[in-house]
C-alpha positions in Angstrom: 11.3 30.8 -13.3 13.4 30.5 -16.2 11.8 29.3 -19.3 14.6 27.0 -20.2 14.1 25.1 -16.9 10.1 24.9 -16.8 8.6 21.5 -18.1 5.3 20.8 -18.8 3.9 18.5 -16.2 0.6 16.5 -15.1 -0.3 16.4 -11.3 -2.4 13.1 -10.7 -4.4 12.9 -7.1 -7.6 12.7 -5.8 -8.2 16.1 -5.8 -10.6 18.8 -4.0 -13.2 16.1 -4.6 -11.6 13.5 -2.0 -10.3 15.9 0.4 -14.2 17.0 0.9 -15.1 13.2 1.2 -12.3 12.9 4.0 -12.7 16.2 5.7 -16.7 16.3 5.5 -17.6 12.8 5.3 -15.5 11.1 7.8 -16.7 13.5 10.6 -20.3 13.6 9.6 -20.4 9.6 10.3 -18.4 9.9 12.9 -21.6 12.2 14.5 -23.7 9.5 13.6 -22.0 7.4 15.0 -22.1 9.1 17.8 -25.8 9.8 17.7 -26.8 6.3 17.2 -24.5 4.7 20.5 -26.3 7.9 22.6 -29.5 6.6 21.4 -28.7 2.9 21.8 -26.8 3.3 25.3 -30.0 1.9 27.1 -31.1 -0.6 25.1 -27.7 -1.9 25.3 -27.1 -1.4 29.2 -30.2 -3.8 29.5 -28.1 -6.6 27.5 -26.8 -9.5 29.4 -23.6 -9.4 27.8 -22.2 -6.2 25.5 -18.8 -5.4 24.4 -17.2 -2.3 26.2 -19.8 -3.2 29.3 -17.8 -0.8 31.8 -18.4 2.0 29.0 -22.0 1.7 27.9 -22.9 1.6 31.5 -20.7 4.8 32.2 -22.4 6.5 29.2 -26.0 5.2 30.4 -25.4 7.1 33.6 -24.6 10.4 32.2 -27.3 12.9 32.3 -29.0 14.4 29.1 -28.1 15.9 26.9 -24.2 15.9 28.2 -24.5 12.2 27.0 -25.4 12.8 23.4 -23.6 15.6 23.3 -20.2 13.7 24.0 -20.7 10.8 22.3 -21.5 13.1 18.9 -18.0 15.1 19.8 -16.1 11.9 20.1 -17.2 10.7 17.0 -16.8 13.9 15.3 -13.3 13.6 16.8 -12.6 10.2 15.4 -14.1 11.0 12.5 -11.1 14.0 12.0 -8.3 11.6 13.1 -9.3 9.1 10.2 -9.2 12.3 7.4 -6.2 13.3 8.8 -4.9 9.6 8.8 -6.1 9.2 4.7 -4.9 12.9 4.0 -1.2 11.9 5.1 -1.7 8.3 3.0 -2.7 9.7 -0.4 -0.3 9.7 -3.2 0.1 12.5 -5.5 1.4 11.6 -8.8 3.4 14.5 -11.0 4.9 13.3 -14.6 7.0 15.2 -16.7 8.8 14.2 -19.5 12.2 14.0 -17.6 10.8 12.2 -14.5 7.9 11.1 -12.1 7.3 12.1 -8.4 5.7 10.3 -6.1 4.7 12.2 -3.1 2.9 10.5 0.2 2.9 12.2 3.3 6.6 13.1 4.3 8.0 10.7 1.8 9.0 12.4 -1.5 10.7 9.8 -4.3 11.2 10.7 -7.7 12.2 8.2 -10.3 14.2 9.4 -13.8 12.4 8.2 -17.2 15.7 7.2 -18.5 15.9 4.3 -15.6 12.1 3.4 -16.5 10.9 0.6 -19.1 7.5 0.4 -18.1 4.9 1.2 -15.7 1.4 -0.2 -15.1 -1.1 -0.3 -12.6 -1.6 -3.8 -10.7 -3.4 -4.9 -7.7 -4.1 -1.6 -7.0 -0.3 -1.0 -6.7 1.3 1.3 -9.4 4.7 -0.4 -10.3 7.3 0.9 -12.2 10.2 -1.6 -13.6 13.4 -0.9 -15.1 14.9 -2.8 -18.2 16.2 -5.8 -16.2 12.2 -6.2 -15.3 13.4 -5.1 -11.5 11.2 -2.7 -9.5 11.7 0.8 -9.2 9.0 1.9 -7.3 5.8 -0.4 -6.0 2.9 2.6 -4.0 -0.4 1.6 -3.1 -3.2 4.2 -4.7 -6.6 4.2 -5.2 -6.2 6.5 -8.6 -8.1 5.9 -11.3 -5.9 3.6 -14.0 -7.4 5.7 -17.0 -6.2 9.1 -15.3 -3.3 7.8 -14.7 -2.3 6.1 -17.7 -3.2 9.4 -19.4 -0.9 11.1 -17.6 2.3 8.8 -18.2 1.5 8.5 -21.9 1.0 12.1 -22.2 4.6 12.6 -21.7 5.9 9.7 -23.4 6.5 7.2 -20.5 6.1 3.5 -21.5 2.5 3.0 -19.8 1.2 -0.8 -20.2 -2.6 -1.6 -19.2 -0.6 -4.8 -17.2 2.2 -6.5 -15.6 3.8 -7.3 -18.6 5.5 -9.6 -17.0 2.2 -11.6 -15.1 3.0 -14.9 -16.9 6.3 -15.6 -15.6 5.2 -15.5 -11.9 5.5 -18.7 -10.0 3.9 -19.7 -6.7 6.9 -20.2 -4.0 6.3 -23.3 -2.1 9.1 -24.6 0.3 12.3 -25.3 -1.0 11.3 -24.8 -4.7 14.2 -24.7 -6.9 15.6 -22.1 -9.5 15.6 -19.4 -6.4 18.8 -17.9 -5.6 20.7 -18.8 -2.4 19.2 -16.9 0.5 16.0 -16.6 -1.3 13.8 -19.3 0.0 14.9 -18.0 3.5 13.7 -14.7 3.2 10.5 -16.0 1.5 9.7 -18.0 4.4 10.3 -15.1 6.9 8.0 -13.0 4.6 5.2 -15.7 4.6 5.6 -15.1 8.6 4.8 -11.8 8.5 2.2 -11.9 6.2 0.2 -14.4 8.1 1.2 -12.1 11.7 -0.4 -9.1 9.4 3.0 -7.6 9.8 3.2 -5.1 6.7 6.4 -3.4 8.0 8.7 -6.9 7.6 6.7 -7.9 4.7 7.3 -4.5 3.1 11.3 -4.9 3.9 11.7 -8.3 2.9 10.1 -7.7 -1.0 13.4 -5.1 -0.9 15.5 -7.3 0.5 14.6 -10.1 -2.0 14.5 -7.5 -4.8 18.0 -6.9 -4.3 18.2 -10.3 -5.6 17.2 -10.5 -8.6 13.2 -11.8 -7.2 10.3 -9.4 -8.0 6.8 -11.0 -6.2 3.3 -10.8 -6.6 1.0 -11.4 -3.7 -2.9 -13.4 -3.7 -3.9 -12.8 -0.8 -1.8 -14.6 1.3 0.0 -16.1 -1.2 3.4 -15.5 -2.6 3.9 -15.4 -6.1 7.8 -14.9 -7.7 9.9 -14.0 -11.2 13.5 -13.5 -11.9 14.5 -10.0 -13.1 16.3 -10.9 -16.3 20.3 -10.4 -14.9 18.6 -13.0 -12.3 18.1 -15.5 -15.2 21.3 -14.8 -16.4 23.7 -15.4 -13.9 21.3 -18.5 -13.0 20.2 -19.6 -9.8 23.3 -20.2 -7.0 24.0 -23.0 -5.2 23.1 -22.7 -1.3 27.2 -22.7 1.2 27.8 -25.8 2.8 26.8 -23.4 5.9 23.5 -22.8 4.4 22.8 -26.7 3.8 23.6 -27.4 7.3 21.3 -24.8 8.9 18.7 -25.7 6.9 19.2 -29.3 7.6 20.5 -30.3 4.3 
């Protein structure tokens, strides 16, 4: 590696540490698990009504100890498809002084510091915004704030202990004004999928709506909105005589 191309950089994750929690812990329970149905298969054969009845009686038929046996592999089993599930989800932070990377799985993004304003940690989300107040990048994590704010600061990123921008966030109702045409629309598609526990759409429609000019916070099920500032500039447009007509206008 050439010296003129290396950069100093800071790899955030969970580390060794969580990868032994996953890997040892998950499986460990999932024995128990295991143990504790073997141990509980007669009590709960007796019961007038148990969930998975056709299964408990199965299991209460095996011999011993085939049936303990099995039950501790299968949880073992699930045990190591939930590590492998969390190993795929965790997000690996790397900052540099150039850029960021954000690496999940097979996804790989990486976001330039010259396109960043801030960044902050926020409902467990880390959220970088450009200087239109837009989103760059919105990833779930579990990293420590303090770690990561370390990180970003140490290489000069603008790090803020919150959205700087928390105040300005209204909660959409219906057909509230100052939204711009196609907005409300998409809102109330996205408060669809939110109640159907639909993360896919709900995911997708924050883009879509982002390509607006409208950044959201959720409570719960609750939608929460701001205009990036070229939103507030060019002001909120009126809906096509189309649009009043299909919504009843």
């Amino acid at each position: 590696m050439e010296m003129a191309s290396y950069r100093p950089r800071t790899v955030v994750s969970g580390g060794p540490l969580e990868l032994a929690v996953l890997w040892g812990g998950f499986p460990l329970l999932g024995a128990g698990a295991g143990w504790l149905l073997a141990a509980a298969t007669g009590w709960l054969a007796r019961l007038p009504w148990k969930p998975f009845g056709d299964l408990i009686e199965w299991l209460d038929r095996l011999p011993e100890p085939q049936a303990t046996a099995g039950t501790i592999a299968a949880g073992v089993l699930a045990g190591l498809v939930i590590a492998g599930i969390g190993t795929a989800e965790r997000l690996i932070v790397t900052v540099d002084g150039a850029q960021v990377q954000l690496r999940r799985s097979d996804e790989n993004r990486t976001i330039a510091r010259v396109d960043t304003r801030v960044v902050f940690l926020a409902d467990k989300h880390l959220v970088l915004l450009d200087a239109d107040g837009a989103e760059l990048v919105r990833e779930s994590t579990d990293l420590p704030s303090a770690k990561l704010a370390a990180a970003f600061r140490e290489h000069g990123w603008g790090w803020a202990d919150d959205d700087p921008h928390r105040s300005a966030y209204r909660l959409w109702v219906p057909d509230l004004p100052g939204l711009p045409a196609g907005a409300d629309a998409l809102l109330r598609a996205r408060e669809r999928a939110i109640q159907r526990d639909r993360r896919d759409d709900a995911r997708e429609l924050r883009r879509e709506l982002g390509q607006i000019g409208v950044v959201l916070r959720d409570e719960g099920k609750r939608q929460y909105w701001r205009l990036t500032t070229r939103a507030l500039a060019s002001g909120p447009e009126r809906p096509t005589s189309a649009e009043r007509e299909a919504d009843g206008r």
